[in-house]
Each structure stands twice: as C-alpha cells, then as structure tokens.
N, C-alpha and C positions, 0 to 999 in steps of 0.2 A: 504493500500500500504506500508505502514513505516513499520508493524509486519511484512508482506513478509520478506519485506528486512532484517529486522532485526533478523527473523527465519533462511532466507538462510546464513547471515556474522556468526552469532552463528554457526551453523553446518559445516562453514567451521575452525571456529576457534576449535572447537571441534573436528571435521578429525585431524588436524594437528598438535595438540597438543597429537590424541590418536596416531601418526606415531612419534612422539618423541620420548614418552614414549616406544613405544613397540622396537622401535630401538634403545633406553641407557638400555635396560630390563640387558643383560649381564655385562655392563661396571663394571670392579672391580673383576670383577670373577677369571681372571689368576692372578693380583696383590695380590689380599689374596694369594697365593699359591706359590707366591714369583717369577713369572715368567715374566721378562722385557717386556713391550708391548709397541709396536707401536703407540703414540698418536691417538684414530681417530678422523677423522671431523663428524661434527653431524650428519648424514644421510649416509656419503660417503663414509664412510671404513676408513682407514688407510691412504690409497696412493691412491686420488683422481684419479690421475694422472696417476697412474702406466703404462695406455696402451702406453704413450708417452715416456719410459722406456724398457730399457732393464733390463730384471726382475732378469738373475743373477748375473748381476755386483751389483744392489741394493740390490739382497742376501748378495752378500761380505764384500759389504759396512756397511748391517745392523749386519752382524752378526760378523766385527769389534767392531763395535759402541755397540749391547748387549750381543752377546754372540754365540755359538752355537744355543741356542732355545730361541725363543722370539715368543709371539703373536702378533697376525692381526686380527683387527676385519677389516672383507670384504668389507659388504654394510648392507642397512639395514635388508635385509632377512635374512642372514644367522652371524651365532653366531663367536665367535672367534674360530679360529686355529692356534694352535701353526706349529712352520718350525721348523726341522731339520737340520739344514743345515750337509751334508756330504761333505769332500773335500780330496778326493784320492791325 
C-alpha cells in the first residue's frame, strides 16, 4: 500500500516538475537579443490577468514603460511574442 502511494506522489511530482520545465524552456531568449520583456508568472504568461483588462490602454501603458516593442511570454503553451505597438 505505502509503494502505491509512494509511486502515485512521485509521478505527480514528476508531471509537475516536467510542466515547469517545458514552460521556462524559452525564458531568456528575447533578453539575449536585447528586447525588454514582460516579467512572467510561472505557468501564466505575462499578464495573468489580462482578461480583467482592457488590453490597449495596457498596450500604452506598456509601451510607455519599455518601448515600442517588448515581449510576452502568453501561457504555458505557447512561446514569447514580441508587440509592435503602432500609434497613428
């Protein structure tokens, strides 16, 4: 009964340690290349938050703060992209 257990807490610590890893896989990538980024949260993106947001007043705001072009890392599936922000 105890190696069950002790099989299933191991394979959960194992999943979750391989969803870390494969979601910091990018981290650092646009910084070598000298492009300001967005801090993210461990798993969550950039801007947890974002949908409680109106996303282009926080465009204006972000690209006060770094610049015209700055990265986003999203979530955990998908990698960073940089904004452009254009303002007519």
């Amino acid at each position: 009964m105890i190696e069950i257990a002790i099989t299933i807490l191991s394979s959960i610590v194992l999943i979750v340690t391989g969803l870390i890893l494969y979601g910091r896989r990018y981290y650092g990538s646009l910084e070598k290349l000298g492009i300001p980024v967005i801090k993210p949260y461990l798993l969550f993106g950039s801007d947890p938050y974002g949908f409680q947001k109106v996303q282009h007043i926080e465009d204006i705001k972000r690209m006060k703060q770094y610049g015209y072009i700055y990265g986003v890392k999203t979530n955990l599936i998908m990698k960073y992209k940089m904004k452009k922000i254009f303002l007519s």
